[in-house]
N, C-alpha and C positions, 0 to 999 in steps of 0.2 A: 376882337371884343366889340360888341355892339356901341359901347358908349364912345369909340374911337373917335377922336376930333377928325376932321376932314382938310386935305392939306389944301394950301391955297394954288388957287388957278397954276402958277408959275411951276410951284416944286412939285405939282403933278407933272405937268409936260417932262421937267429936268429927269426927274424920277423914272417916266416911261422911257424916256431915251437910253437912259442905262441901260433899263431891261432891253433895248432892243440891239442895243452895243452887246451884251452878255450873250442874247442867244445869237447873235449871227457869228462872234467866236465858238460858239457850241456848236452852230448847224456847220461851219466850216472844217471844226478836226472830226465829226461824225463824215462831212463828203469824206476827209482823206481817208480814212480807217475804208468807208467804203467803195472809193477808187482801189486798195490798194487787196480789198476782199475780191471786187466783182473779176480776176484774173483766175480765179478759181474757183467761185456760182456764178450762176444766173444775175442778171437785175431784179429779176421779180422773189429771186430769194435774198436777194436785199433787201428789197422794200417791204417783205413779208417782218423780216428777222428784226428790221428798227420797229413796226407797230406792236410785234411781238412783246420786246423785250419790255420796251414803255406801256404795254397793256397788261404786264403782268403787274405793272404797282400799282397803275391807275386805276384799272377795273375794279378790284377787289375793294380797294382803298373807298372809292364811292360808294359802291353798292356798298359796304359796312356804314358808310357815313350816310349815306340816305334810304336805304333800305327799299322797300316798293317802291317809292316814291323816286327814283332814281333819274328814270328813262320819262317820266312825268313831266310835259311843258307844253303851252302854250304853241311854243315858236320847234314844235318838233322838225316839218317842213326845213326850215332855214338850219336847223343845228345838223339834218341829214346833208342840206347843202354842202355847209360845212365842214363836215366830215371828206363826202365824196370830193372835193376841191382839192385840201389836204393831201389824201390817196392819189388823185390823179397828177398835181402837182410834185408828190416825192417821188411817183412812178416815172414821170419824165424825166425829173430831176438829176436822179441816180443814173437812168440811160444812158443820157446826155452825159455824167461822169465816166463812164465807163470808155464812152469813146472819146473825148475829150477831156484836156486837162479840167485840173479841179478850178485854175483862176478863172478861165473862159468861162466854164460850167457856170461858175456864181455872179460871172459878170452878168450872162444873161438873165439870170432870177434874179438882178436887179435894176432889171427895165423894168419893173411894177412901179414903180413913182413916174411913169409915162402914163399908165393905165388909170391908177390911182384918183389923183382929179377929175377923171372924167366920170369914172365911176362915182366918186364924191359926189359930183355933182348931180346927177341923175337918179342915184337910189339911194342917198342918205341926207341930199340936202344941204350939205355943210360947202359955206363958200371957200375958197384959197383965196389970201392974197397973191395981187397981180408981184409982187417983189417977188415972190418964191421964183418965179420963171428961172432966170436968171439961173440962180442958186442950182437947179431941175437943171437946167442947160449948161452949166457946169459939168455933172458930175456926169451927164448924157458925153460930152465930148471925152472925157474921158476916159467911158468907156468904149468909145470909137477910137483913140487913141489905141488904147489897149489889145484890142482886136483886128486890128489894120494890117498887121504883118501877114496875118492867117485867113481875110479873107478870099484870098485866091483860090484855096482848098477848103470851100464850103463842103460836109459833113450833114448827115441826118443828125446827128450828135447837136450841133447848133440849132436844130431846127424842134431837138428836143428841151434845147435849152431858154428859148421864146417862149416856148407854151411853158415853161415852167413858170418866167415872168409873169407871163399872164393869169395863170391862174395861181399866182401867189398874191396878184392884185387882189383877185377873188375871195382867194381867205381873208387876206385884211378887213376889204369892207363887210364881209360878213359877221368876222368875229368882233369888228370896231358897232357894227348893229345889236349883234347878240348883247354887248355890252351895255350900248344905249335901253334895250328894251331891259334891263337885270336880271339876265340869265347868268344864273351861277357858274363860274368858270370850269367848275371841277366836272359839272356837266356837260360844257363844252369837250374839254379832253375826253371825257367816258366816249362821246359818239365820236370823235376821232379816232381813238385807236379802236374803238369796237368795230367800226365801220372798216377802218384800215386791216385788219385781221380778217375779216369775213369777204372783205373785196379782196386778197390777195393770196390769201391761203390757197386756191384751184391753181391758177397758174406758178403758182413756187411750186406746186406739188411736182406739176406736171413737167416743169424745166431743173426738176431737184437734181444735184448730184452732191454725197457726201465732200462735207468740207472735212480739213483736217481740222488740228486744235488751232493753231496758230488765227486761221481762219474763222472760226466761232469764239475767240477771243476777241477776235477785231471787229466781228458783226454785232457784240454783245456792248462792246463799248461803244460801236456806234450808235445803237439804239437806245444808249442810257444820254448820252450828249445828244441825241436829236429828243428826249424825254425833255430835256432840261431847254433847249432850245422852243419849243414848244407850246410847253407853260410860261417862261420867260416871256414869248408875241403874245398870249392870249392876255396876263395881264397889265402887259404893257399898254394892249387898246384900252383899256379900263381907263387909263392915266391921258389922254390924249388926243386931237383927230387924227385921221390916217393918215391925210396929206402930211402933215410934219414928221411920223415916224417913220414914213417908209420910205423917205430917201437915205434915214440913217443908217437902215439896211444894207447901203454901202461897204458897211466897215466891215461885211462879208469879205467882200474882196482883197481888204487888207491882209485879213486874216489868211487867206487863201492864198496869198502870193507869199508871206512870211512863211506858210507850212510849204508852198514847193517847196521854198529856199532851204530851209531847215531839215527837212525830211527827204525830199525828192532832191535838192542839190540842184533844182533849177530856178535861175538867175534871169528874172525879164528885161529888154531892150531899155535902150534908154528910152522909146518912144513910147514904150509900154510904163516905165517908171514914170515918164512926165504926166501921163492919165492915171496911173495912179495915185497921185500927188495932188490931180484934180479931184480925182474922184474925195480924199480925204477933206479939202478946201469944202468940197460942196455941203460934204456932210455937218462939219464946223459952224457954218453958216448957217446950215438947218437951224440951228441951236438960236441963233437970235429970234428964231419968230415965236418961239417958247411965250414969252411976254404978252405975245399980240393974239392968243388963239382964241379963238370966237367965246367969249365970254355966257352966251346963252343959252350953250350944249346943255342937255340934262347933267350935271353934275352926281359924279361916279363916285361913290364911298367907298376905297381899298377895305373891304371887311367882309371878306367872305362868310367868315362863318356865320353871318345875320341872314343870309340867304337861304 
């Protein structure tokens, strides 16, 4: 509703940080469903099958809700970015699951708060406090921790799981832009998954092999948890700067190390337990700079439907 009060500085940040805790347990049981799919497709009829599945709500659901006007913005350029970052970041993402565990896999998409700041600072302008380091170098040892057993047997799988980082940086600060300039969220998702469908459709065709049921059961709920994961980041940036939510991205990892144990029945080191213990510290800490976030941001109205 238009006349919605606007919350204050603080219980936006708090508020974004949930959403970013919520979809990183979503994008987390979407990797395992998709780990546990790509032993019987492709990777590229993964990454086809999650834009799929979250294109069949979003697209229709917009286009009824905004009708011509849909695909319509200013900032078309940056939302195609957008989009393409998205695709390219789940495309590696998934790879990198396929041949590597699912904790590794997310550890690596969570070296974007390395990337993060630097980008902050150069194409969005927004300063970090110098205390975050710290906090950043935290949850960075941790995940050095965590990986230490395994890097003797360096993988293309790892090297898929970097660029996922990286270009998970990417989306943030773009969707955290998108956000600043008020671009409707619902139009942000429309050019993701429409973008994700039309970029991946050729090569799932071309590496198709019929799944069974069990297999388009698990592809189907991956794509509905990476649906929810999704929208969860995009309005999360609405509620906060990047630098602060994108260490909390962390909590991937938790999530990810609880689903081996749970599902997979795999149990990590104690030296991998002690980084992931860090990795939770860091993210906890994130949470105090809630209070202190640059106060001069254009201030974001959670009210979509005014847009």
């Amino acid at each position: 509703m238009c006349g919605q009060m606007e919350m204050p500085d603080t219980e936006r940040s708090l508020f974004g940080a949930g959403l970013i805790v919520v979809a990183s347990a979503f994008f987390a049981t979407s990797g395992l469903l998709i780990q546990l799919s790509s032993k019987e497709v492709s990777s590229w009829t993964t990454v086809f099958a999650g834009f799929l599945v979250g294109g069949l709500f979003v697209i229709p659901f917009v286009l009824v809700r905004r009708g011509a006007s849909a695909f319509a913005s200013p900032n078309v350029l940056m939302l195609v970015a957008r989009g393409g970052a998205a695709v390219a970041q789940i495309g590696v993402l998934f790879k990198a699951i396929a041949s590597i565990s699912l904790l590794e896999a997310m550890l690596f998409r969570e070296t974007a708060p390395l990337w993060v700041p630097i980008f902050s600072l150069l194409f969005l302008g927004e300063s970090m406090p110098r205390r975050i380091w710290p906090t950043l170098l935290c949850g960075f040892t941790g995940v050095a921790l965590v990986l230490h057993p395994n890097l003797t047997a360096l993988n293309t799988g790892y090297l898929f799981g970097l660029a996922a980082g990286i270009l998970f940086a990417v989306q943030i600060m773009l969707t955290r832009r998108l956000n600043q300039l008020h671009e409707p969220q619902d139009r942000i998702l429309l050019y993701i998954y429409l973008i994700g469908i039309v970029g991946t459709i050729i090569p799932a065709a071309q590496t198709y092999v019929r799944p069974d049921f069990v297999t388009v059961e698990r592809l189907t709920f991956a794509g509905l948890f990476l649906l929810g994961s999704t929208t969860f980041i995009v309005k999360a940036m609405g509620h906060a700067p990047a630098w602060l939510l994108a260490p909390l991205g962390y909590s991937a990892v938790v999530f990810s190390a609880l689903l081996d144990w749970l599902v997979l029945d795999k149990l990590p080191g104690m030296v991998s337990s002690a980084g992931i213990m860090l990795v939770i510290v860091s993210g906890i800490l994130t949470m105090r700079f809630a209070p202190h976030q640059g106060h001069g941001e254009t201030a974001m109205i959670a009210k979509e439907g005014c847009t």
